[in-house]
C-alpha positions as a Markdown table, in Angstrom:
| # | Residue | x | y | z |
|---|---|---|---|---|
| 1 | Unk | -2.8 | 5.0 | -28.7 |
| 2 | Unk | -5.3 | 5.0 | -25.7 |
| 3 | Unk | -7.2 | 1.7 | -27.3 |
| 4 | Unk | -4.0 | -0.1 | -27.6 |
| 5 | Unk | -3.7 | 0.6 | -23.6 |
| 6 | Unk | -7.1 | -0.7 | -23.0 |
| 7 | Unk | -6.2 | -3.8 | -25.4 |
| 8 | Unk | -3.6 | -4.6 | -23.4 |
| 9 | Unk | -5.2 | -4.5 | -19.9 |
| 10 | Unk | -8.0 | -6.2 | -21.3 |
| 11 | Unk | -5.4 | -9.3 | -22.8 |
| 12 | Unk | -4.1 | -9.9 | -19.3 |
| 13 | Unk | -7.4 | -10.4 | -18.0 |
| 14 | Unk | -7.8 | -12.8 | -20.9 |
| 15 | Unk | -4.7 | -14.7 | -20.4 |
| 16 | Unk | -5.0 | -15.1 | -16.4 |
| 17 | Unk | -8.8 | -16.2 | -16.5 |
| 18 | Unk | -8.0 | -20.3 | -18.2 |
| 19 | Unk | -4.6 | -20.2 | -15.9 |
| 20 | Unk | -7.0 | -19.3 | -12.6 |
| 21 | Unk | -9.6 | -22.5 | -13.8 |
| 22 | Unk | -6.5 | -24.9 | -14.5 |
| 23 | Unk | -5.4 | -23.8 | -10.8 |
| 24 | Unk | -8.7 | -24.5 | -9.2 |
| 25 | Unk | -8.4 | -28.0 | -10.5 |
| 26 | Unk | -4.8 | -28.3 | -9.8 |
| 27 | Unk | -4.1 | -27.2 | -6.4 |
| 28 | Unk | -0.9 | -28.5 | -6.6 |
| 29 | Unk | -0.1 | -26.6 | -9.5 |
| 30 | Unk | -1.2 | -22.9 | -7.5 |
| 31 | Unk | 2.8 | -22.4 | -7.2 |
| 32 | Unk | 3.2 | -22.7 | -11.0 |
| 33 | Unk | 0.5 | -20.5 | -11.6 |
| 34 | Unk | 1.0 | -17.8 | -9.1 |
| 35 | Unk | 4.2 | -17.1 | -11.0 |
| 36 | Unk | 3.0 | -17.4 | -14.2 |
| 37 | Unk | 0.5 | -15.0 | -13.6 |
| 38 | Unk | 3.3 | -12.6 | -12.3 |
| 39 | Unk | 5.4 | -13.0 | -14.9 |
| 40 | Unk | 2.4 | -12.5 | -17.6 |
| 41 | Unk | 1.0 | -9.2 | -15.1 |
| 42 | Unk | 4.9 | -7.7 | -15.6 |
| 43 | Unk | 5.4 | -8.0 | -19.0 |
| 44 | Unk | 2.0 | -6.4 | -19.9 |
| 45 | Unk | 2.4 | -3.9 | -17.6 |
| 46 | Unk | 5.8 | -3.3 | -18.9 |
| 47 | Unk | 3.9 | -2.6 | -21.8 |
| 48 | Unk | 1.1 | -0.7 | -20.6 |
| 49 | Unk | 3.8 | 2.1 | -19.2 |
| 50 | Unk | 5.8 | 2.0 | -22.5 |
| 51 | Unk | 2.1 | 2.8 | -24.4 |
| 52 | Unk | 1.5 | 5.7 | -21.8 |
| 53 | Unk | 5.0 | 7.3 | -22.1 |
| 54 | Unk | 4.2 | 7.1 | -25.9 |
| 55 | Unk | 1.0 | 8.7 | -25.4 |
| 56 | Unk | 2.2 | 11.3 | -23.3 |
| 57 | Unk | 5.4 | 12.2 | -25.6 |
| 58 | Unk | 2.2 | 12.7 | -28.8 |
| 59 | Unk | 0.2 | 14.8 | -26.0 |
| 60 | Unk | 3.7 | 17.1 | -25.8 |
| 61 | Unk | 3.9 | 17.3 | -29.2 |
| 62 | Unk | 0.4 | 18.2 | -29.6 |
| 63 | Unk | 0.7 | 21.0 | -27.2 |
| 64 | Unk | 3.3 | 22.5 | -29.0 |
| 65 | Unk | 1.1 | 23.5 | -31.6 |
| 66 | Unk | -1.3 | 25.6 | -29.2 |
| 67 | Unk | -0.3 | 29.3 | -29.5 |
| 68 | Unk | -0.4 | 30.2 | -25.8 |
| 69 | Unk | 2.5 | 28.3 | -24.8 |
| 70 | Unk | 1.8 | 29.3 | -21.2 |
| 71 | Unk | -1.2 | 27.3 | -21.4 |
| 72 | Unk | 0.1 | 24.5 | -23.1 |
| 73 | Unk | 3.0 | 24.6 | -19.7 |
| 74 | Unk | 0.1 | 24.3 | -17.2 |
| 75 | Unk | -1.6 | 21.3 | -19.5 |
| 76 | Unk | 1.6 | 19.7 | -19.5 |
| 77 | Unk | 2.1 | 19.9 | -15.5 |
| 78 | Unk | -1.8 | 19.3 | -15.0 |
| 79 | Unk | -1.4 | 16.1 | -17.4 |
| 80 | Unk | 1.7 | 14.6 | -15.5 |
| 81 | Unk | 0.0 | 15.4 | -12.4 |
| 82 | Unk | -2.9 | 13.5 | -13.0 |
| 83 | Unk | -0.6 | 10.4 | -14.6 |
| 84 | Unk | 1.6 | 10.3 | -11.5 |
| 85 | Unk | -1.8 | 10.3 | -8.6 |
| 86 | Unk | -3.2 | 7.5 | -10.6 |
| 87 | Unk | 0.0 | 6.0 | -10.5 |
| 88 | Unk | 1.0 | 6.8 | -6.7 |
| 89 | Unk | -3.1 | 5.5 | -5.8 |
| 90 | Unk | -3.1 | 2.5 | -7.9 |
| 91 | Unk | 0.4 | 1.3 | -5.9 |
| 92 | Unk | -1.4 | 1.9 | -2.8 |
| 93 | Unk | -4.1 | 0.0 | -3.7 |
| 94 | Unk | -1.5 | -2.9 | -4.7 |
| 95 | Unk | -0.1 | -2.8 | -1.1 |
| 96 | Unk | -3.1 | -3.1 | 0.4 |
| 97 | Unk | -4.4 | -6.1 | -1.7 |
| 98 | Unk | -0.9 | -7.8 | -0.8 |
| 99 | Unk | -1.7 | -7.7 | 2.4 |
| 100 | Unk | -5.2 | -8.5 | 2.9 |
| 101 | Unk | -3.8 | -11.2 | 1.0 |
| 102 | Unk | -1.5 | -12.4 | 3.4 |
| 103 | Unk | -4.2 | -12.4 | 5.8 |
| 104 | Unk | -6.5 | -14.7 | 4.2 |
| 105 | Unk | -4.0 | -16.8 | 4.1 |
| 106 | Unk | -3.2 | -17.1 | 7.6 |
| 107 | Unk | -6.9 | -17.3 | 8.3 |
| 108 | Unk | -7.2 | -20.5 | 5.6 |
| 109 | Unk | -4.2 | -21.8 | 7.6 |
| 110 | Unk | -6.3 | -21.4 | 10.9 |
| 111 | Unk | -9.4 | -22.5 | 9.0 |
| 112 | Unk | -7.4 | -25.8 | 8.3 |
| 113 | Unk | -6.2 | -26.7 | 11.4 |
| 114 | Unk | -10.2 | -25.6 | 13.4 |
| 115 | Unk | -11.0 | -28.4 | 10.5 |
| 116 | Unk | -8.8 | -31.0 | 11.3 |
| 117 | Unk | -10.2 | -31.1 | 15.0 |
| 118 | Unk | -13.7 | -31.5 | 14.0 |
| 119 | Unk | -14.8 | -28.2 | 14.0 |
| 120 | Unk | -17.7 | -27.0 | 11.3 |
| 121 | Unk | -16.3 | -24.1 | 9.2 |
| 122 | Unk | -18.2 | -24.0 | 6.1 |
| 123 | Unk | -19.4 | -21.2 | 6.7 |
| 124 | Unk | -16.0 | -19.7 | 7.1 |
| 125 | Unk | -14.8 | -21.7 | 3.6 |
| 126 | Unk | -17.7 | -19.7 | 1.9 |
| 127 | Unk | -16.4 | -17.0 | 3.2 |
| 128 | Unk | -12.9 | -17.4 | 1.9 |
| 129 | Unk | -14.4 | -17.9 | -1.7 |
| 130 | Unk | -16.4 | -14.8 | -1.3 |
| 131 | Unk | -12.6 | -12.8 | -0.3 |
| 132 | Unk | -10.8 | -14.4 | -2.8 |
| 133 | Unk | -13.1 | -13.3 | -5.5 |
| 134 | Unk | -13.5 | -9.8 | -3.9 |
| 135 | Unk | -9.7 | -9.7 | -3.9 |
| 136 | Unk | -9.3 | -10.6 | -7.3 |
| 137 | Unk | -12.1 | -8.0 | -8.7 |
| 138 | Unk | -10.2 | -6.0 | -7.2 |
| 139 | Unk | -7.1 | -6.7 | -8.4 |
| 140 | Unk | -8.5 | -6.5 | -12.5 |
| 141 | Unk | -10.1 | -3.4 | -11.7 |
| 142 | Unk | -6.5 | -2.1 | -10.5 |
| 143 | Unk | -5.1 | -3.4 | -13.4 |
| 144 | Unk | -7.2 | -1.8 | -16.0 |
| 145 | Unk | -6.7 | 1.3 | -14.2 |
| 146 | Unk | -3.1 | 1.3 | -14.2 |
| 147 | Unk | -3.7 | 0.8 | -18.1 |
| 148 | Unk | -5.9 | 3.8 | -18.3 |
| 149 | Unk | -4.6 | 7.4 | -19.8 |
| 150 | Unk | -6.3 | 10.8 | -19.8 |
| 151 | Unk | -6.1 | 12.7 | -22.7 |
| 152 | Unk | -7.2 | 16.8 | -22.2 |
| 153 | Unk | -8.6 | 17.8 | -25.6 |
| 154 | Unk | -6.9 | 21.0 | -26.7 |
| 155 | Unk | -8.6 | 21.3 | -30.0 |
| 156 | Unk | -10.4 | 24.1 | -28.4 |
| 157 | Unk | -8.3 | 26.7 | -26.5 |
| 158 | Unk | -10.8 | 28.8 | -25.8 |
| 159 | Unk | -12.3 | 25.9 | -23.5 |
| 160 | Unk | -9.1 | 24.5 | -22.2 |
| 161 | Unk | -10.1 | 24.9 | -18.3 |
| 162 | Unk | -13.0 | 23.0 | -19.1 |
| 163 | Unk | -11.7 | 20.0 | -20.2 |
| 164 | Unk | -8.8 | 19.8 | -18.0 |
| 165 | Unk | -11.8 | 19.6 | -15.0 |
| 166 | Unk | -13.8 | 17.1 | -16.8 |
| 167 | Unk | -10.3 | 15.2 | -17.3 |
| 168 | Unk | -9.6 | 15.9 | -13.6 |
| 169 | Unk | -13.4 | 15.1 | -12.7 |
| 170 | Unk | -13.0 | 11.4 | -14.7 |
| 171 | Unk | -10.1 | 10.5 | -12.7 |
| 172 | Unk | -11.3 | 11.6 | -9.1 |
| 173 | Unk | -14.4 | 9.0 | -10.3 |
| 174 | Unk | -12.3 | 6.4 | -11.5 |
| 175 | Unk | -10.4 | 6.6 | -8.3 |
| 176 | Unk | -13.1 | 6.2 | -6.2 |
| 177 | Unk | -14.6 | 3.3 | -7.6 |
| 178 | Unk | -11.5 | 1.5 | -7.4 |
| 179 | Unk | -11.5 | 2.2 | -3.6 |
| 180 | Unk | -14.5 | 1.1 | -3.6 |
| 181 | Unk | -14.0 | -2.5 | -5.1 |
| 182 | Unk | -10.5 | -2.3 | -2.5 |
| 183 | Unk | -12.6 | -1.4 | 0.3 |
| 184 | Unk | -15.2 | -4.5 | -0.7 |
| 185 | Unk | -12.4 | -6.6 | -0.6 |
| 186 | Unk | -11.2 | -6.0 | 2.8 |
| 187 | Unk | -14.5 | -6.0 | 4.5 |
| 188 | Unk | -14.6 | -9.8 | 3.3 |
| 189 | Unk | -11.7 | -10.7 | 4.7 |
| 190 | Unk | -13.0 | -9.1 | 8.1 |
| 191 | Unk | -16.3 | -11.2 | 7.3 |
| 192 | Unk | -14.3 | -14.5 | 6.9 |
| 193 | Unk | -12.7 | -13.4 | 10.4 |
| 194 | Unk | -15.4 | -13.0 | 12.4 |
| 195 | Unk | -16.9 | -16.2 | 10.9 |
| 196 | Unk | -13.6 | -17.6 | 12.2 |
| 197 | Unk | -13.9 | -16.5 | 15.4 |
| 198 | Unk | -17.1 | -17.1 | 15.9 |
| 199 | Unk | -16.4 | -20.8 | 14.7 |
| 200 | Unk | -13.6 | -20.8 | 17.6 |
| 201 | Unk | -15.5 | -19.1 | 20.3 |
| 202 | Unk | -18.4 | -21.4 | 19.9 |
| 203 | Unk | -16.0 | -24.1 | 20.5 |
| 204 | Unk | -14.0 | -22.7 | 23.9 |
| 205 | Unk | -18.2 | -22.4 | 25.1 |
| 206 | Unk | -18.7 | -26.0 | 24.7 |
């Protein structure tokens, strides 16, 4: 069940990587492709959270069969627990991405207009590359670990506390790399705003 998850994560990346070329030729086509790419991130994550409620209903089941039922309670809440802060963490991680994306758009409008009067922004437009790709590394990475389940092996109840931490553990480190790729991403766009305003300032000096 948990490589079926990962399948699917990994298909969307798949799909989305010729539709982000074609776009790159096509800028007049980044409207068509903006809502593709929505429409193919929903439906696979439609999926992805049908695949984890499956997986969590066989983990019930499974812990059914432990003989300390109180145990097999505290797994259950401990599992759901962990499902719904990956869950609350990788939302957050959505909004900020949203809006850091808003902001580079502003600043490529800006960029645009310091252009058309002659001003020299390359070094901003490399800039903006370098954000978009941060933005979108960072968005995959969200993706997959939206996708991602965490399975506490009870075939040993003698060492249930154990792996419950490790399981805990694994997602405390899987969160924090994700922040980490987030945090990248909005440290570019402040890059590409200082360029910016450096670009500007330079000019109000002459």
């Amino acid at each position: 069940m948990y490589r079926k998850i990962a399948i699917l994560t990994c298909t969307f990346s798949l799909l989305a990587f010729p539709i982000k070329v074609f776009a790159a030729t096509c800028p007049t086509c980044q409207a068509a492709n903006t809502s593709l790419q929505n429409t193919l991130q929903n439906t696979l994550q439609n999926q992805i959270k049908d695949q984890r409620k499956v997986a969590l209903e066989e983990f019930r089941a499974r812990l059914t069969e432990l003989k300390d039922q109180r145990k097999a309670l505290i797994l259950q809440r401990i599992s759901e627990q962990i499902d719904d802060k990956n869950s609350r963490w990788m939302t957050h991680f959505e909004n900020v991405l949203t809006r850091l994306t808003a902001i580079l758009e502003k600043i490529k409008t800006r960029t645009d207009k310091a252009e058309a009067a002659g001003l020299d922004v390359s070094t901003v437009r490399t800039l903006i590359t370098e954000a978009e790709t941060a933005i979108q590394t960072a968005s995959d990475a969200i993706a997959a670990q939206e996708g991602k389940s965490y399975a506490i092996d009870i075939s040993d109840e003698t060492a249930l506390g154990v792996t419950a931490g490790e399981v805990i553990k694994e997602l405390r480190d899987d969160l924090t790399a994700v922040r980490e790729l987030v945090f990248d991403a909005r440290q570019a766009v402040v890059d590409v705003l200082k360029a910016l305003g450096l670009v500007l300032e330079n000019e109000e000096l002459e």
